[in-house]
ROMILUM-970476 format. One record per residue (C-alpha): residue number from 1; x, z, y. Coordinates in steps of 0.001 Angstrom, whole numbers, plus 500000, padded with zeros to 6 digits. Each point is the difference from the previous one (the first is absolute). Example, Ala and Ser with C-alpha at 12.3 -4.5 7.8 and 13.67 -1.06 7.14 Angstrom:
+-----+--------+--------+--------+
: num :     c1 :     c3 :     c2 :
+-----+--------+--------+--------+
:   1 : 512300 : 507800 : 495500 :
:   2 : 501370 : 499340 : 503440 :
+-----+--------+--------+--------+
REM end
This chain:
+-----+--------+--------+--------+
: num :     c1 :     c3 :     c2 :
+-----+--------+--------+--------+
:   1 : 488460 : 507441 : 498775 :
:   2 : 500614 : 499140 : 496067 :
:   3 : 497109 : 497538 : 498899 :
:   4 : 500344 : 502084 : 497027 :
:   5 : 499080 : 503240 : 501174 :
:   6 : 497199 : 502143 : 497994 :
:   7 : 496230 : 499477 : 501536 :
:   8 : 497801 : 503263 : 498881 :
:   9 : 496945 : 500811 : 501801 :
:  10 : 497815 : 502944 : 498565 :
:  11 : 501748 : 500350 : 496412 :
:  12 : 499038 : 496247 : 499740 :
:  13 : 502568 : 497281 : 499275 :
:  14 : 499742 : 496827 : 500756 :
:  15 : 501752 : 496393 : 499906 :
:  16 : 503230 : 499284 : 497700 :
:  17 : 503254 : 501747 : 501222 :
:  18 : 503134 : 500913 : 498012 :
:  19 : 503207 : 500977 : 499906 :
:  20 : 503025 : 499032 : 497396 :
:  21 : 503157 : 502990 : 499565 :
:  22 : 502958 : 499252 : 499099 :
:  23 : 503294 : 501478 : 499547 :
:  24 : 503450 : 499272 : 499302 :
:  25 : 502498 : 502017 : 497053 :
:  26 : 503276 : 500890 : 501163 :
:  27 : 501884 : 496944 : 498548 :
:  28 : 501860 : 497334 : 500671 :
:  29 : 497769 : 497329 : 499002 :
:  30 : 496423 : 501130 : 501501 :
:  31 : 496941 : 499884 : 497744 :
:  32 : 496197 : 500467 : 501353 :
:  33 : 498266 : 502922 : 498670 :
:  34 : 496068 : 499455 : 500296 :
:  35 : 497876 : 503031 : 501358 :
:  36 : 495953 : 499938 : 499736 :
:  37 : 498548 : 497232 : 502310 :
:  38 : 497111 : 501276 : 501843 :
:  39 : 496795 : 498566 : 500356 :
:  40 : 496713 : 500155 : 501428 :
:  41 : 496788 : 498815 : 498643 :
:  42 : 501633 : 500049 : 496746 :
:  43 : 500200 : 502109 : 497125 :
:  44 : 497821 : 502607 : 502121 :
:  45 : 498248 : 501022 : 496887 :
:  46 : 503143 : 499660 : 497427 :
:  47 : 500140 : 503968 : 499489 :
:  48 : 497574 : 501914 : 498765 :
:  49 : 501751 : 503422 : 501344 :
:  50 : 498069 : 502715 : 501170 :
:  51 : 502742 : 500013 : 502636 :
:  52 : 499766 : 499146 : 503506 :
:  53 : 503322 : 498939 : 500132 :
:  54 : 500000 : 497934 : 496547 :
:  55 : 496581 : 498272 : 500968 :
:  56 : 501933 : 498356 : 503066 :
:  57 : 500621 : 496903 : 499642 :
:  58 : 503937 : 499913 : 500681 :
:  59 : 500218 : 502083 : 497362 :
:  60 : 497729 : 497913 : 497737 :
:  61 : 502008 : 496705 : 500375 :
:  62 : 502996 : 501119 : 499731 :
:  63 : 499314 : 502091 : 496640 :
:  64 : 498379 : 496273 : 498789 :
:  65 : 503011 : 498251 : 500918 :
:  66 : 501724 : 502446 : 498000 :
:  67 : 498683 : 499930 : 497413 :
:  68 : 500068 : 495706 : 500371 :
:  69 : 503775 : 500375 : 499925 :
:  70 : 500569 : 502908 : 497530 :
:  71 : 503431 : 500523 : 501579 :
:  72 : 498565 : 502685 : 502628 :
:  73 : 498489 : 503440 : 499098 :
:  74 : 499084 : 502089 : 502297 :
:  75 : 497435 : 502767 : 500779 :
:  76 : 497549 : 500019 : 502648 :
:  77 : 501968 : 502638 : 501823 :
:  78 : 502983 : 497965 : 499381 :
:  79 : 497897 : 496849 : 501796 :
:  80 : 498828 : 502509 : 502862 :
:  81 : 503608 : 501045 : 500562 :
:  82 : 501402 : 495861 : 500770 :
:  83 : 500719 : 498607 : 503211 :
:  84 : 498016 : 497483 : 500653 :
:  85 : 502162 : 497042 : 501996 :
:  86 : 498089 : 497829 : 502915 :
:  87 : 501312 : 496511 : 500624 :
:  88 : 501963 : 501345 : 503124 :
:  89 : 502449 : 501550 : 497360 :
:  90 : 500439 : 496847 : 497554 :
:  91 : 504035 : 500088 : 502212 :
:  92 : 501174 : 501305 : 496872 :
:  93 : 499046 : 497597 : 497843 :
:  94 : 502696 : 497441 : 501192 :
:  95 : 502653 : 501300 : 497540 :
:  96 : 503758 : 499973 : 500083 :
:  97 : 501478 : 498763 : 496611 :
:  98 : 502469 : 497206 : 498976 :
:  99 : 499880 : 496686 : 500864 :
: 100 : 500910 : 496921 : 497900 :
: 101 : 503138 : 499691 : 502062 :
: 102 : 501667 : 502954 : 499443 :
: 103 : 502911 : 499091 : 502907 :
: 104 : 497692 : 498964 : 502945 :
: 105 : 500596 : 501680 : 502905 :
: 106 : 497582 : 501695 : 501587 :
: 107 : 499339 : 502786 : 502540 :
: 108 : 497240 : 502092 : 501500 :
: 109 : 499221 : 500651 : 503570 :
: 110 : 501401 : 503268 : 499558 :
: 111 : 503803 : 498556 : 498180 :
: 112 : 499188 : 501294 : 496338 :
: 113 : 500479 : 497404 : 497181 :
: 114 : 497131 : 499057 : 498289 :
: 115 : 498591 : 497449 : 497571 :
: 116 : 496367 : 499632 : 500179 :
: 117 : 497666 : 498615 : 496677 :
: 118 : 496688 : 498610 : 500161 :
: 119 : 497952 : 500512 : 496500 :
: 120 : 498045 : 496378 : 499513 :
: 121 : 496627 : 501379 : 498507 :
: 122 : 499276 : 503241 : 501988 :
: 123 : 499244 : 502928 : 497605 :
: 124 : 496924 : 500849 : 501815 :
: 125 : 499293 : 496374 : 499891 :
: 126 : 500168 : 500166 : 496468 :
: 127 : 498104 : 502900 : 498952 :
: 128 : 497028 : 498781 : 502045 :
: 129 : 500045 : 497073 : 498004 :
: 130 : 500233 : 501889 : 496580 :
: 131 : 497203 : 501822 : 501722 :
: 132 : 497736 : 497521 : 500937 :
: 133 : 499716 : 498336 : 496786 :
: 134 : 498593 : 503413 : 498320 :
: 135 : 497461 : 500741 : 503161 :
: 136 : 498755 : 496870 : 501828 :
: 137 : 498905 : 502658 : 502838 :
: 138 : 503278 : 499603 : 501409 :
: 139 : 499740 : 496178 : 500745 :
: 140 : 498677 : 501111 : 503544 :
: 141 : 503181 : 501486 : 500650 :
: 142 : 501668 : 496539 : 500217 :
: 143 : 499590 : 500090 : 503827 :
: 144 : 502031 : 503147 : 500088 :
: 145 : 502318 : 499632 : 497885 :
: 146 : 500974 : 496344 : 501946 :
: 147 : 500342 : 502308 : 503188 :
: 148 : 502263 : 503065 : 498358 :
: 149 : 502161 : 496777 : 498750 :
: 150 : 500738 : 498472 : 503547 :
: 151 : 500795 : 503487 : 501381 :
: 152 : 502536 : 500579 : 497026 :
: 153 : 501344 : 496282 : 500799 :
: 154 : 499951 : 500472 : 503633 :
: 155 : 502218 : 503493 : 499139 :
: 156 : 502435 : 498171 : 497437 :
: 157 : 500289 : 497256 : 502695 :
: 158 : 501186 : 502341 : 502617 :
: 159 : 502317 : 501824 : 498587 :
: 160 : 503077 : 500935 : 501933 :
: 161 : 502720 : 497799 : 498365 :
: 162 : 502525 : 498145 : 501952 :
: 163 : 503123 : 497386 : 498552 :
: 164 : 502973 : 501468 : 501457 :
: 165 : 501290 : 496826 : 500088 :
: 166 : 498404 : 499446 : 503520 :
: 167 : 501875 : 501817 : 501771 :
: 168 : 498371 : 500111 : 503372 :
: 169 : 496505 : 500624 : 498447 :
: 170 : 501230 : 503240 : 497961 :
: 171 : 501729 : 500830 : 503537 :
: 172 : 496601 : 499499 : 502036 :
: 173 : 498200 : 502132 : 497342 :
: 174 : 502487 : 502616 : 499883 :
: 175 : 499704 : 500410 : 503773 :
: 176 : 495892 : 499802 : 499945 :
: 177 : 500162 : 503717 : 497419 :
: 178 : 502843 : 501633 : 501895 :
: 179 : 498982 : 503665 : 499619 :
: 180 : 499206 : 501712 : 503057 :
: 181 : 502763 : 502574 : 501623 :
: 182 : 498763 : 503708 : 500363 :
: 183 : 500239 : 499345 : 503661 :
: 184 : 497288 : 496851 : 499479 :
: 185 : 497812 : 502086 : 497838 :
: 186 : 500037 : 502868 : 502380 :
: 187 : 499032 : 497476 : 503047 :
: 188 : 497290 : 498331 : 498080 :
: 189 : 498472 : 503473 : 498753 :
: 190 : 499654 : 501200 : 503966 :
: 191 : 498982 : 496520 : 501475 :
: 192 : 497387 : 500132 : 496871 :
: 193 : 498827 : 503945 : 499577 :
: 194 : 501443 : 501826 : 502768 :
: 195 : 498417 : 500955 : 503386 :
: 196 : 496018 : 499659 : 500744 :
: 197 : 500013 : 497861 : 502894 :
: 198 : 499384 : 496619 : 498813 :
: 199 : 500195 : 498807 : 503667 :
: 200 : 503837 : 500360 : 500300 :
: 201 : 501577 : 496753 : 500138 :
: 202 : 502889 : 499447 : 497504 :
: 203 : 501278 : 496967 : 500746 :
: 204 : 498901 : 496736 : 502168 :
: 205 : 501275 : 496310 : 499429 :
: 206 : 500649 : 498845 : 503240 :
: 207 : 499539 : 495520 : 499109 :
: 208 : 497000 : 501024 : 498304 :
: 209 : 498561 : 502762 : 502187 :
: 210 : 498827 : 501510 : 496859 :
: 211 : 499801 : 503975 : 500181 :
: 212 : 500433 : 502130 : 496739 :
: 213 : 498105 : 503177 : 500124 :
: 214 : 500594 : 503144 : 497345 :
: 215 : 496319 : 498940 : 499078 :
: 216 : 500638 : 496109 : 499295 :
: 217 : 503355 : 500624 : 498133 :
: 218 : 497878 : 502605 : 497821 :
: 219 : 498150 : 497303 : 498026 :
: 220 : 503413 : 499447 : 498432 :
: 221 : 499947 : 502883 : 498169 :
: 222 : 498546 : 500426 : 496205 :
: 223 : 496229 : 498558 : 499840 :
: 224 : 500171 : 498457 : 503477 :
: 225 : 498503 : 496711 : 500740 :
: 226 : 502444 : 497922 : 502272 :
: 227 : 499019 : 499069 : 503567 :
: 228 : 500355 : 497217 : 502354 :
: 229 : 502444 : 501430 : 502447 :
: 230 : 502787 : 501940 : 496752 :
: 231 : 499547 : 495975 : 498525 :
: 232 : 500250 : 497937 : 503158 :
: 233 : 503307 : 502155 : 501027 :
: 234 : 501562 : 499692 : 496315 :
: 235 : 499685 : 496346 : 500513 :
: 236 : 501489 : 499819 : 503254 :
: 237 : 502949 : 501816 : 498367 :
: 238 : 500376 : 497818 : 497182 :
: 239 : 500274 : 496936 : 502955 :
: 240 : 502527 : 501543 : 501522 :
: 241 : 501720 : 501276 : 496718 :
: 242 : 499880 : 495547 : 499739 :
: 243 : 501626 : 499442 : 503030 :
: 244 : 502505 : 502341 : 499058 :
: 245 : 501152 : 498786 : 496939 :
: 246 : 498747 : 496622 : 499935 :
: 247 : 502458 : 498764 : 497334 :
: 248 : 498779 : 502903 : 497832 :
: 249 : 496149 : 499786 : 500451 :
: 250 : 497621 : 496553 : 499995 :
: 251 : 498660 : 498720 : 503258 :
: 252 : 496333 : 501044 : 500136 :
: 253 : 497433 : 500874 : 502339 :
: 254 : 498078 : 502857 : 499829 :
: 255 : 496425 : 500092 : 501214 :
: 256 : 498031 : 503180 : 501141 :
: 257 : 496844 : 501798 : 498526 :
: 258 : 497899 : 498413 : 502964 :
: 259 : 500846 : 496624 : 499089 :
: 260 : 498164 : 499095 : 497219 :
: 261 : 496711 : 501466 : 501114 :
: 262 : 500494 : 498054 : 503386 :
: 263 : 500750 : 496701 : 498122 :
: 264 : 496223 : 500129 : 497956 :
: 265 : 498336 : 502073 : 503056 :
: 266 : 498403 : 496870 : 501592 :
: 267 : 496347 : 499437 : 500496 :
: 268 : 500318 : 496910 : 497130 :
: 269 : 503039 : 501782 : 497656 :
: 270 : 502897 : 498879 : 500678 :
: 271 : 501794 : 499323 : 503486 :
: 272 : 503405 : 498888 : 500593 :
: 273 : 499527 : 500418 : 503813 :
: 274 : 499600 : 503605 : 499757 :
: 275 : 503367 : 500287 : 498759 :
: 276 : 501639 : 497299 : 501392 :
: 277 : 502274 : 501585 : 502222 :
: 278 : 501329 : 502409 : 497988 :
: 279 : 502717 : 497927 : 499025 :
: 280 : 501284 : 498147 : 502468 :
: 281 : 504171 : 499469 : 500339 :
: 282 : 500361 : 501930 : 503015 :
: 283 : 498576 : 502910 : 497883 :
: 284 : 501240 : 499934 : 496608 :
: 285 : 503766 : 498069 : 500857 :
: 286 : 498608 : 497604 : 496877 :
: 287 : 497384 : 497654 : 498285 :
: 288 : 498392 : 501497 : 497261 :
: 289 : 500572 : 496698 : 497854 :
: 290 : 503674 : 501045 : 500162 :
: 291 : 499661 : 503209 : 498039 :
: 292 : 500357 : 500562 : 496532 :
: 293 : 496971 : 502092 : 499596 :
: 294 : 496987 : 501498 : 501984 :
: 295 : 498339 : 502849 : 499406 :
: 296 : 496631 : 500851 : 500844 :
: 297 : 498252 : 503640 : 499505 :
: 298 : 496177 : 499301 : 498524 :
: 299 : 498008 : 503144 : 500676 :
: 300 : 496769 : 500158 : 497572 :
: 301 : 497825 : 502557 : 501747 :
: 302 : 502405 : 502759 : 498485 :
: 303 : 501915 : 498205 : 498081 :
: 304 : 503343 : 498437 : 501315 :
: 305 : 500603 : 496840 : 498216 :
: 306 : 503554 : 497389 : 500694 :
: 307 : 500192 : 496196 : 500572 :
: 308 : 502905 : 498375 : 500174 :
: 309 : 500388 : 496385 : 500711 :
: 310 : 503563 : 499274 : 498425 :
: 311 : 500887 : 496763 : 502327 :
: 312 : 503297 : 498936 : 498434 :
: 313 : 498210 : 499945 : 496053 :
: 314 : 496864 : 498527 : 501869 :
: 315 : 497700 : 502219 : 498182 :
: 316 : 497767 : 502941 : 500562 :
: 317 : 499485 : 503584 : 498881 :
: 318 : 497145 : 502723 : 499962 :
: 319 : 501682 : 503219 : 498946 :
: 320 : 497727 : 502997 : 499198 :
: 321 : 500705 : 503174 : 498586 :
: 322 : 496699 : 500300 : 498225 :
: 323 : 500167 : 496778 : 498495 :
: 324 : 497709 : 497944 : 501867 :
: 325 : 499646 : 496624 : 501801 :
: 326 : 498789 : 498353 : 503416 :
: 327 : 500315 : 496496 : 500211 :
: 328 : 498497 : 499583 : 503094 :
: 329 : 502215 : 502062 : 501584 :
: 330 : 503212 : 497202 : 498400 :
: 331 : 497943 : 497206 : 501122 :
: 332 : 499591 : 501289 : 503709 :
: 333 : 503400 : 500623 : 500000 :
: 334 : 500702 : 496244 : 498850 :
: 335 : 497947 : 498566 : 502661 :
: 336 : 501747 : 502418 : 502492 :
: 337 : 503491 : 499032 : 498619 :
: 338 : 498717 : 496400 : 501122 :
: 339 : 498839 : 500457 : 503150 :
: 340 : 503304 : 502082 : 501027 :
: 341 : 501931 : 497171 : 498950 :
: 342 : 497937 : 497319 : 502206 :
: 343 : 499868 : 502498 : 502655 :
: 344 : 503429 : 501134 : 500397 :
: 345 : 501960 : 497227 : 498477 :
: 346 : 498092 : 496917 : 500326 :
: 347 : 500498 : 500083 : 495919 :
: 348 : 497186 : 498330 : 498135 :
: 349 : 500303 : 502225 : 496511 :
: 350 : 498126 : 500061 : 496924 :
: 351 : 499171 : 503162 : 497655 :
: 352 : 497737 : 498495 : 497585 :
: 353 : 502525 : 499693 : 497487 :
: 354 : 501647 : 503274 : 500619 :
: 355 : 499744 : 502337 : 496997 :
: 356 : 498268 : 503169 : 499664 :
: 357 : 502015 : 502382 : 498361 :
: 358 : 499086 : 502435 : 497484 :
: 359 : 502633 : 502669 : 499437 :
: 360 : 500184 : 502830 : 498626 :
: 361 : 500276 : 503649 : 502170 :
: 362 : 499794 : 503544 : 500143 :
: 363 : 496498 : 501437 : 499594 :
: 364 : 499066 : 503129 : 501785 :
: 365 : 498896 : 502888 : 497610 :
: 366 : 497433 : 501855 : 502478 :
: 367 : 498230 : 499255 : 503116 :
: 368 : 502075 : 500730 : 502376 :
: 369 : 503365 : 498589 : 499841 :
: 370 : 498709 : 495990 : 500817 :
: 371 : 502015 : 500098 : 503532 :
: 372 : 503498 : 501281 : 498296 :
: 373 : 499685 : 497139 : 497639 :
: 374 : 499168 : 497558 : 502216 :
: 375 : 502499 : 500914 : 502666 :
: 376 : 502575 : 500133 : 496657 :
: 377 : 499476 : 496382 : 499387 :
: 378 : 500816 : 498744 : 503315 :
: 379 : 503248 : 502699 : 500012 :
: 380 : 501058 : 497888 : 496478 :
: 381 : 498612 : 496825 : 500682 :
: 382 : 502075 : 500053 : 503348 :
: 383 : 503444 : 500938 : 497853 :
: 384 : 499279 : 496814 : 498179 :
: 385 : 499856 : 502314 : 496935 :
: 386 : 497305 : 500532 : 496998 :
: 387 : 497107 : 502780 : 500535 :
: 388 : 502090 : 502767 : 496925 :
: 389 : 497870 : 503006 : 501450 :
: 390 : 496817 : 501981 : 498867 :
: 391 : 497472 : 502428 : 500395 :
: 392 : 502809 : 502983 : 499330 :
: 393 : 502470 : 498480 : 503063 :
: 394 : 496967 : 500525 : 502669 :
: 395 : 500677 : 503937 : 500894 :
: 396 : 503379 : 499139 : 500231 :
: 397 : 499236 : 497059 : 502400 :
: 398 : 497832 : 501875 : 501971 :
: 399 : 502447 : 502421 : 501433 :
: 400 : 502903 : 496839 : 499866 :
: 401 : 497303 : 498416 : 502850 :
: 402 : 499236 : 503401 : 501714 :
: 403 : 504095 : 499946 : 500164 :
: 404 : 500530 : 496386 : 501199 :
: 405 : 497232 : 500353 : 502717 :
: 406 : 501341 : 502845 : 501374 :
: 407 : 503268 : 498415 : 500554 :
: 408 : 498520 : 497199 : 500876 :
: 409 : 501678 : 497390 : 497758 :
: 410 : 499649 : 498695 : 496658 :
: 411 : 502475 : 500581 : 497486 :
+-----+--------+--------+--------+
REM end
C-alpha cells in the first residue's frame, strides 16, 4: 500500500519515486551510512554501458552520487548486489545512542535500559542538500523528501520509552506486552488455523448477543482486515474491563462501528434523532458528559479511522493510522456532544472553543493493520496512558485480542 512503491508498465518508467538506505555500524554512538538514492526520470542516460544492467537508471544515480561524494566506490555489480530500503523500513533509523543526560532513567516496553539520541540535521537530509546544489534536477524532490522527514519524525516520536518514575504507567505497559503462555499460543493457533468449518461457533457474548465464528475471529490473523463484530466485542470487553477496575481505568464510553454511519446517514447529513436513544440512563447506567473520554470508530470505506471526544480536556481528536484528517467527522461529533447534553441533561454546552488536538501516533506500515491500531488507541487511551507502540507490536497484538476474545475479557 506504500505510496512509494515502483510503477513500471512495458519496460517504461514513469513519475518520480525513490528510495533512501541506510544502515547503522555496530557502535555505541550510531552514525548514518548513505547507500545510492534511486531515482526515476533522472540520470536515465548517465551511463553509457553497453550493459543492460548499467544503463538502468538505479544504477546510474547512484554511480553519480558517487562519484558527487567521492567517499563511495563501488562497481556496478557491487550497486546490483544492495538492498534497496522502502519507507516501510525507515524503523531503524530511530537510533539508540547517548543522551545528554547520561543518568535519566528510562525504560522500554520490553524492561531493557536504553538512552535514545536524535541527530539535529539528518544525514540523508544533508547529503541531499550537498546534492542539490551540484544538480538543480533534484529540486523536484523537495515534496518527497518533506514526506520521508515526517515518517522519520513520526518514528522518533513513537518510540517506546517510558520514565520509570511513573510507576503505574510502566505497570500498565508492562501488563499491555505480557508474553503469551504456550497454552495461549496453542489456543490462538487452533481458534486461528485449525479445523475447516468456519461455521463453528467459538464463543458468544451473551449482553451483546454478538456471536464469534472461526471465520470472523480469522481476520485477526497476519494481513487480516478487522471486522465489525471481532471490534464491537473488544469494546464491550474493554467496558466491562472499566467497570471492573474503575479506579485503575478512566470512565469512558465506547461507541460501536454502526454508530457513526447512523449519526451522518440522514436524508440532509447529520441527524441526532437517529441516534438519540442510544444513550439513554436506563441503558448506559451514565451521561456521557460524565466520562472522561469517548470514543468513536470512523470507518472510511476500508479504512477504520478513531475519534475521540476527550470531555474532561474539552477538546477533540481524529486519530488515523495513515496520517490523515476528517474534520467533518470532529465537527458532527461537536454538534452531537451538544445535543446529548440538551437532550439528556437539560445542559446548554458550548464546543466552539474546544481544541482540536494534534498529536502525534503510531502509523501503520502496510495496508492492512488500520483496525489493530485503531482498536490500540482506545486500549491506551482508556489506561489513561501515552500511545508507546508501533508497526512491529501489531502481530503480537493480534493474537493478545484473538486471546482476550476468547476468554471473553480484556486484560
Amino acid at each position: 500500500m506504500s505510496a512509494f512503491s515502483e510503477r513500471r508498465s512495458k519496460g517504461k518508467r514513469s513519475g518520480i519515486d525513490f528510495a533512501l538506505a541506510f544502515s547503522a555500524p555496530p557502535s555505541k554512538k550510531a552514525k548514518f551510512q548513505f547507500r545510492p538514492l534511486n531515482l526515476f526520470k533522472s540520470f536515465t542516460t548517465a551511463s553509457s554501458s553497453s550493459s543492460s544492467r548499467a544503463r538502468d537508471p538505479f544504477v546510474a544515480m547512484g554511480n553519480a552520487l558517487a562519484r558527487l561524494f567521492g567517499g563511495i566506490k563501488a562497481s556496478t555489480s557491487e550497486v546490483s548486489s544492495e538492498k534497496t530500503l522502502g519507507f516501510g523500513q525507515y524503523k531503524s533509523l530511530v537510533v539508540v545512542g547517548e543522551t545528554s543526560k547520561p543518568d535519566a532513567r528510562l525504560v522500554t516496553r520490553k524492561g531493557l535500559d536504553a538512552r535514545s539520541v536524535v541527530e539535529k540535521v539528518p544525514a540523508y537530509k544533508r547529503l541531499y542538500e550537498e546534492t542539490k546544489r551540484r544538480d538543480e534536477r533534484l529540486s523536484s524532490l523537495n515534496f518527497e523528501l518533506k514526506l520521508a522527514e515526517d515518517e522519520i519524525l513520526g518514528l522518533r516520536k513513537t518510540a517506546h520509552i517510558i520514565d520509570v518514575e511513573d510507576e503505574e504507567e510502566e505497570k500498565n505497559v508492562n501488563d499491555l506486552f505480557c508474553p503469551l503462555t504456550e497454552e495461549d499460543e496453542e489456543e490462538v493457533h487452533s481458534a486461528l488455523y485449525v479445523g475447516n468449518d468456519r461455521h463453528t461457533i467459538l464463543v458468544t457474548h451473551e449482553s451483546s448477543n454478538i456471536e464469534i465464528t472461526k471465520e470472523i475471529i480469522r481476520c485477526l490473523s497476519p494481513g487480516g482486515w478487522l471486522n465489525d463484530e471481532v471490534i464491537n466485542l473488544y469494546l464491550e470487553l474493554l467496558k466491562e474491563r472499566e467497570r471492573r477496575q474503575p479506579e485503575r481505568f478512566l470512565k469512558c464510553h465506547f461507541f460501536n462501528t454502526f454508530f457513526y454511519k447512523k449519526l451522518i446517514g440522514g436524508k440532509g447529513g447529520y441527524d441526532y434523532k437517529a441516534v438519540k436513544r442510544w444513550t439513554t440512563q436506563k441503558k448506559l447506567g451514565y451521561s456521557l458528559i460524565d466520562c472522561d473520554k469517548i470514543f468513536v470508530p470512523v470507518h472510511k470505506g476500508n479504512h477504520w479511522c478513531l475519534a475521540v471526544i476527550n470531555v474532561k480536556q474539552k477538546s477533540f481528536q481524529y486519530l488515523d493510522s495513515l496520517g490523515g484528517m476528517d474534520g467533518l467527522a470532529l465537527q458532527s461529533l461537536a454538534k452531537y456532544l451538544v445535543d446529548e447534553a440538551w437532550d439528556k441533561n437539560n445542559v446548554e454546552m458550548d464546543t466552539h472553543l474546544w481544541k482540536q488536538e494534534t498529536v502525534s501516533h503510531p502509523r501503520q506500515r502496510n495496508g492492512y493493520d488500520c483496525g489493530m491500531f485503531m482498536l490500540k488507541y482506545i486500549d491506551f487511551y482508556s489506561r489513561g496512558i501515552s500511545l508507546c507502540f508501533s508497526q512491529e507490536d501489531m502481530e503480537y497484538f493480534r493474537k493478545r485480542t484473538v486471546k482476550e476474545i476468547l476468554s471473553l475479557r480484556a486484560e
